[in-house]
C-alpha positions in Angstrom: 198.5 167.2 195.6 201.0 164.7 196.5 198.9 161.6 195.7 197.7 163.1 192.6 201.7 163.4 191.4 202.2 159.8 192.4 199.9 158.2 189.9 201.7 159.9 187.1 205.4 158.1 185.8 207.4 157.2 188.5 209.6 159.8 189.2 213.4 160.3 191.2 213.8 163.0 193.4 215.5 164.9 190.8 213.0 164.5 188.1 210.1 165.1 190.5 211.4 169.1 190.9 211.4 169.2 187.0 208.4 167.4 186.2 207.0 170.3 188.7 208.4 173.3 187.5 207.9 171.8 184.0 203.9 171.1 184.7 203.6 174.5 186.1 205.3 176.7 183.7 205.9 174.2 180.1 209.9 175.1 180.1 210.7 173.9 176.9 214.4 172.8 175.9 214.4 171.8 172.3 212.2 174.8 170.9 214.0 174.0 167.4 212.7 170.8 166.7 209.1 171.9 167.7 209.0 174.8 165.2 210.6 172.1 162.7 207.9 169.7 162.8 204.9 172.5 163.9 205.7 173.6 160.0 204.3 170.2 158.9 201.3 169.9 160.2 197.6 171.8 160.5 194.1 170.5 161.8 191.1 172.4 163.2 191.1 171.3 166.6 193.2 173.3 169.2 192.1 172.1 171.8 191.0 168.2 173.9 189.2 168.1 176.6 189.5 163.7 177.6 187.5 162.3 179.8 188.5 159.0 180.7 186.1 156.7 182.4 188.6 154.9 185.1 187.6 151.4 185.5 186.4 149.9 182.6 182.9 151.6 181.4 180.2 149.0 180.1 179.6 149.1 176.6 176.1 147.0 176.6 174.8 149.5 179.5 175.7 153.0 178.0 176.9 153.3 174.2 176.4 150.1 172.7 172.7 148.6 173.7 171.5 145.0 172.6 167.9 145.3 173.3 166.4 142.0 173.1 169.5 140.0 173.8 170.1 137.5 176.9 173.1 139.6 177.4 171.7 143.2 178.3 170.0 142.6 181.5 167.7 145.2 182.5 169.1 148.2 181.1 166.9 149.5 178.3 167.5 151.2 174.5 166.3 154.7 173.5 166.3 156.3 170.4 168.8 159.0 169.1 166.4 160.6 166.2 169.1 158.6 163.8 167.5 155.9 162.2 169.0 152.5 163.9 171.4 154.3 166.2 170.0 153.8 169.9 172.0 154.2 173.3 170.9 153.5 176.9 167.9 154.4 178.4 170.3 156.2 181.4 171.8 158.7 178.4 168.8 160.8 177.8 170.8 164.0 177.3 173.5 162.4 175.0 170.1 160.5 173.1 169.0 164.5 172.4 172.4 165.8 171.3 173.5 162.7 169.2 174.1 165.2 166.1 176.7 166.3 167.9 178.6 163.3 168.7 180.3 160.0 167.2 180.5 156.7 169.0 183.4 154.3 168.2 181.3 150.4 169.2 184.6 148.5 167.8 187.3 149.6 170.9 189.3 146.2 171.2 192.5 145.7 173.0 194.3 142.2 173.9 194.7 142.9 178.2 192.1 143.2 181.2 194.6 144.4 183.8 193.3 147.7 184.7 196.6 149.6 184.5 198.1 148.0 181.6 194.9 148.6 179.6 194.2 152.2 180.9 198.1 153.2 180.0 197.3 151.2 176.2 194.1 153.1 175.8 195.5 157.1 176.9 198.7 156.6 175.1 198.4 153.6 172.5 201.4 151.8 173.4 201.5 148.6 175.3 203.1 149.1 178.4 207.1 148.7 178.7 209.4 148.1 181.7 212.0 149.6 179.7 210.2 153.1 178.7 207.0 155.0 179.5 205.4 157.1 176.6 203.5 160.0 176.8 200.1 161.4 176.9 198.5 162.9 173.8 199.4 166.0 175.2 202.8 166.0 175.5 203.2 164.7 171.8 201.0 167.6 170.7 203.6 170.0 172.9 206.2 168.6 171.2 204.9 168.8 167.6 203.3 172.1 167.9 204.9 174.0 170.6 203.5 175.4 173.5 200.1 176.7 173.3 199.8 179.1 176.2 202.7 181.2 177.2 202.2 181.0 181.0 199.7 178.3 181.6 200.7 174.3 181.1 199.7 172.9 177.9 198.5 169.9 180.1 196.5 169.4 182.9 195.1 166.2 184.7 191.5 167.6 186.7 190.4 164.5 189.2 193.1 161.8 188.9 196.4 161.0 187.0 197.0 159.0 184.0 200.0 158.8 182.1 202.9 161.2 182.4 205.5 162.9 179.9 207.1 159.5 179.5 210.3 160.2 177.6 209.7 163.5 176.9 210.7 164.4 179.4 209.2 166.7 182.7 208.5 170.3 180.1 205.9 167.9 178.6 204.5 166.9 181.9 200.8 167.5 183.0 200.0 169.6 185.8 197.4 167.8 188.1 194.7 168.9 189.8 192.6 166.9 192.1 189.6 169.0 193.7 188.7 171.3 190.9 186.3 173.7 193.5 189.7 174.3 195.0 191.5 175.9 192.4 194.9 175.8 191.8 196.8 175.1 195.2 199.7 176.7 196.8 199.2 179.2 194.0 199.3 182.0 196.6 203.2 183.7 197.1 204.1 183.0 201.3 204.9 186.9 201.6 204.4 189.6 199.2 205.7 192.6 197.5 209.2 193.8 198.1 209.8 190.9 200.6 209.1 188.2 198.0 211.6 189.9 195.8 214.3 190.2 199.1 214.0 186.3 199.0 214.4 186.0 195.4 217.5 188.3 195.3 219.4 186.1 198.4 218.5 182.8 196.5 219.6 184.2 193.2 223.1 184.7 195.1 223.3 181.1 196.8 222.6 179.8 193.0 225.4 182.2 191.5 228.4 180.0 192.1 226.7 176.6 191.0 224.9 179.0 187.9 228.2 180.4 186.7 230.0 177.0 186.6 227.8 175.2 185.0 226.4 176.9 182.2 223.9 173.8 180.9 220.0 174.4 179.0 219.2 172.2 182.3 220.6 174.5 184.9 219.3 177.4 183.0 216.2 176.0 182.8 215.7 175.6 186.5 216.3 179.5 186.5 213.9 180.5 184.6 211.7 178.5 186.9 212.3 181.0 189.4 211.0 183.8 186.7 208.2 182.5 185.8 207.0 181.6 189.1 207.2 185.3 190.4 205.5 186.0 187.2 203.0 183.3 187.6 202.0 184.4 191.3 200.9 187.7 190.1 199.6 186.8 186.9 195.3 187.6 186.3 195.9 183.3 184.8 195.2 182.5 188.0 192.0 183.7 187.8 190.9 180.4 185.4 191.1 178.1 188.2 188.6 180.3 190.2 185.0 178.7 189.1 183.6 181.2 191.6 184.7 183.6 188.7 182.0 181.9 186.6 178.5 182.8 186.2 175.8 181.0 188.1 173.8 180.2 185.9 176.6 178.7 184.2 177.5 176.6 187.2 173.7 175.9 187.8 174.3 174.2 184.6 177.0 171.7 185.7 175.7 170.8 189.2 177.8 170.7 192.2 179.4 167.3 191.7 183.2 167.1 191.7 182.6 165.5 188.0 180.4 168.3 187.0 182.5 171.1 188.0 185.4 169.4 186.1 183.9 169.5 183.5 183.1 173.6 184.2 187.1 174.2 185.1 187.8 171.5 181.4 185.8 174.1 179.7 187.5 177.3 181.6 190.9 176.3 180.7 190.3 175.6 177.1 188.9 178.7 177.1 192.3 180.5 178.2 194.5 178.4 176.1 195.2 175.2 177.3 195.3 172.4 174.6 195.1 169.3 176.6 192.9 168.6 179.7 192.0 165.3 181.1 189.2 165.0 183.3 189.1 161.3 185.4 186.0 160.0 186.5 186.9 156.9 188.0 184.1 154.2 189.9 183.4 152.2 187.1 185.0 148.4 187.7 180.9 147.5 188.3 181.6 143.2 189.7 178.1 143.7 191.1 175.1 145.5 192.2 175.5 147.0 188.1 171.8 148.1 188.3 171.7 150.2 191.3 175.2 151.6 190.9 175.3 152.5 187.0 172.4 154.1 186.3 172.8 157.2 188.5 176.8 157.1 187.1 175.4 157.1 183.5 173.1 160.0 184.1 175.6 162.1 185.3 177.8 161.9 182.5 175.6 162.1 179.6 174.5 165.0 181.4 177.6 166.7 182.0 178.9 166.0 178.8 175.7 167.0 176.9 176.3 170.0 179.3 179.9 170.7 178.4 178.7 170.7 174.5 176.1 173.0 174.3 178.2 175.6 176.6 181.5 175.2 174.5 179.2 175.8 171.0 177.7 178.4 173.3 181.1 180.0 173.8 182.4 179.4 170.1 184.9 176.6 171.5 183.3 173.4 170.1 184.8 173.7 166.6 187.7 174.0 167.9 188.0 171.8 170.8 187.7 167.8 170.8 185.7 166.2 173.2 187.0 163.0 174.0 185.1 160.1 176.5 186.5 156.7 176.6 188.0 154.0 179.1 190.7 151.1 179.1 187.7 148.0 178.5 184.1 147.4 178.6 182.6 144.4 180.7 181.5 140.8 179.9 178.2 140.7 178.0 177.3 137.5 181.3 175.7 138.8 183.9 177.8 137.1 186.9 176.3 136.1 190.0 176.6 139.3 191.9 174.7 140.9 189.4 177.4 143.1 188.2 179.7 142.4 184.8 183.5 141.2 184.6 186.4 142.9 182.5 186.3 142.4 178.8 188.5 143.6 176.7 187.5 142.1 173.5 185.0 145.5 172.6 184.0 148.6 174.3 182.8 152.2 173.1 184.2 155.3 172.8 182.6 159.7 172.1 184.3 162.0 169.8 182.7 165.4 169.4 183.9 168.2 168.1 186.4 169.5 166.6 185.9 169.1 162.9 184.5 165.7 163.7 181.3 164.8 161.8 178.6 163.8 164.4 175.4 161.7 164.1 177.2 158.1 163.3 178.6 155.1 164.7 182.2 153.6 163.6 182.5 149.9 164.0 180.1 146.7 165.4 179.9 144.1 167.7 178.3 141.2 167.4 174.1 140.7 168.8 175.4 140.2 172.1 177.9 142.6 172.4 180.8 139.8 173.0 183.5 140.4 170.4 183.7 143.0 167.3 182.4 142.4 163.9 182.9 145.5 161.6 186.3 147.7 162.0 187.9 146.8 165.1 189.3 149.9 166.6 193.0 149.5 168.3 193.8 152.1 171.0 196.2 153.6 168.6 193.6 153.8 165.9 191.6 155.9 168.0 194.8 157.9 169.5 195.1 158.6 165.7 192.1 159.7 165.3 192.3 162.4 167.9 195.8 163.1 166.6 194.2 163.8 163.1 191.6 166.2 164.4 194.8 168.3 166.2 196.9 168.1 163.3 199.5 166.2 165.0 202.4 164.3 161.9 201.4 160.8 162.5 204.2 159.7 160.1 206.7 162.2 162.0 209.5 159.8 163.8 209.9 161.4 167.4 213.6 160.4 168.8 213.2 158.9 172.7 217.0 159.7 174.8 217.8 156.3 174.4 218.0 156.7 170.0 214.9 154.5 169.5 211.7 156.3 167.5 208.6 156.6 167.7 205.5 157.7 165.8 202.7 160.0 167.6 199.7 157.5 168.0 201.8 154.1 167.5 201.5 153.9 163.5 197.9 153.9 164.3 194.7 154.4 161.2 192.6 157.2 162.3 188.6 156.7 161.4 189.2 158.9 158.3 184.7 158.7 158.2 184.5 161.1 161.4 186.4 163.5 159.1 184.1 163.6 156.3 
């Protein structure tokens, strides 16, 4: 648990407690301005399930084929039942459900530094020494409001990304690293009357500190206290539990940490939650490519196939976007360790879901795959687009502590073709 909270914003002491309570129970301190700009805005989506690819993904081995070209080595290209459209001979499953999904082939970003890139890509701002920014889904908490009254409107499943940023810790995501473990340290120590005995005695510690300063912070830390007891005995629990699923369902994902992930991404949708990000990390491929990838691409194809049928089989797909991506792609040269190099000059992206139309491809590269040639796709672009499908007020400005503002998605253009 704690290694999982270091990769998120660095944090002081102080702002570590909040960004906990915050993550577990989405206290909010300026409900006002949510209602304010929740007014504005209305999309079909209500929910994101991101998976993010950690690592750098190749394009020319999964999404974005070149069959023919010096450059693809000895992957191969299938067909998706689209006319033109092919993907890699490792994404059977996706290759079947391509009606279902959108593929962005024009990702392009200007840095091949694994963390600058992956915080450009998840949040659409180039990183800053003087300011972090947050996460799709703390903008989406702070234009729409909270989404579930007890569970966080974010959660990280298998690795951390970026935080709440300025925010702020209400907005922060809640992380989970093994999702066949659940929730942990969800269980109250003792329980019953003797929980409530130690409750009472630290309510009475806190009185003199409580009625001195009467502060939206200090009460917020209160009502941290509430909705934990609340939380402890609360059936939400119950959604971190895959046991609580059926086997067949499970069958369905596999045992794989990835798989069942995906399984919990679906669960918690299903109970409420609007954001969850699911890290699946092992893909900065300098060698070995072709014994390493293809087993890697298999899995997720199949997963995510997976994860669509079973959210259209549980009347969530509509309303849920399904996000994959990753912070580059790697050089079209096969180096001499027979793997591929970062290259962030174009990479791909899946949207699904969610009002967005599948069974096309945004954007081009060129007959190598080296640099884009039709609609280059910014990370903010295609931050937008997934703004669009939430309804998020892209032309909204959003105040930072410090008096500076900001626009949800970076001024970016969403792909206004996955929307028709």
């Amino acid at each position: 648990m704690k290694s999982e909270f270091n990769r998120l914003d660095p944090l002081t002491r102080r702002s570590f407690a909040e960004k906990t309570a915050a993550a577990a129970f989405g206290l909010t301190l300026m409900p006002t301005m949510d209602k304010a700009i929740a007014a504005s805005t209305a999309g079909k989506a209500k929910h994101v399930i991101y998976i993010y690819m950690g690592g750098g993904m190749t394009h020319l081995d999964t999404f974005d084929p070149k069959p023919g070209a010096d450059t693809q080595g000895q992957t191969k290209a299938i067909d998706t039942g689209v006319a033109g459209i092919q993907l890699s001979e490792y994404m059977p499953d996706l290759a079947k459900n391509f009606k279902d999904i959108a593929i962005v082939r024009s990702l392009t970003q200007k840095t091949g530094a694994h963390g600058g890139a992956s915080y450009w890509m998840q949040t659409g701002f180039q990183e800053s020494n003087a300011i972090r920014h947050p996460n799709l889904g703390g903008w989406a908490q702070k234009a729409l409001g909270k989404q579930h009254e007890q569970l966080p409107d974010t959660i990280y499943i298998g690795g951390g990304g970026p935080g709440s940023g300025f925010l702020g810790a209400q907005y922060a995501p809640l992380p989970i690293g093994d999702p066949s473990k659940g929730l942990p340290n969800s269980k109250a120590p003792v329980k019953g009357g003797r929980m409530e005995e130690r409750l009472t005695a630290l309510e009475g510690l806190n009185r003199p500190f409580t009625d001195k300063y009467h502060t939206d912070e200090v009460q917020a830390y209160s009502d941290f206290y509430d909705n934990t007891l609340e939380f402890l005995q609360s059936k939400e629990l119950e959604v971190f539990d895959l046991k609580k699923e059926k086997k067949e369902t499970r069958d369905l994902y596999g045992n794989g940490r990835f798989g069942q992930a995906l399984l919990l991404s679906k669960r918690l949708v299903k109970s409420g939650v609007r954001f969850v990000r699911v890290g699946n990390g092992g893909w900065d491929m300098h060698g070995d490519l072709w014994n390493r990838g293809p087993g890697k691409i298999n899995e997720f194809s199949k997963g995510v196939a997976n994860l669509i049928q079973d959210l259209k089989a549980e009347g969530l797909f509509d309303s849920t976007v399904v996000v994959l991506t990753t912070e580059f792609g790697r050089t079209p040269k096969i180096n001499a360790r027979g793997g591929r190099d970062h290259h962030p000059r174009c990479f791909s992206g899946l949207i699904a879901g969610g009002g967005i139309q599948g069974g096309q491809v945004w954007g081009k590269t060129d007959a190598r795959g080296i640099s884009v040639e039709e609609d280059p796709t910014t990370p903010a672009d295609f931050n937008a687009t997934i703004a669009t499908a939430l309804g998020l007020p892209l032309d909204k400005r959003i105040f930072a502590p410090n008096g500076r503002p900001f626009f949800i998605a970076n001024k970016g253009t969403p792909i206004q073709q996955f929307f028709s």
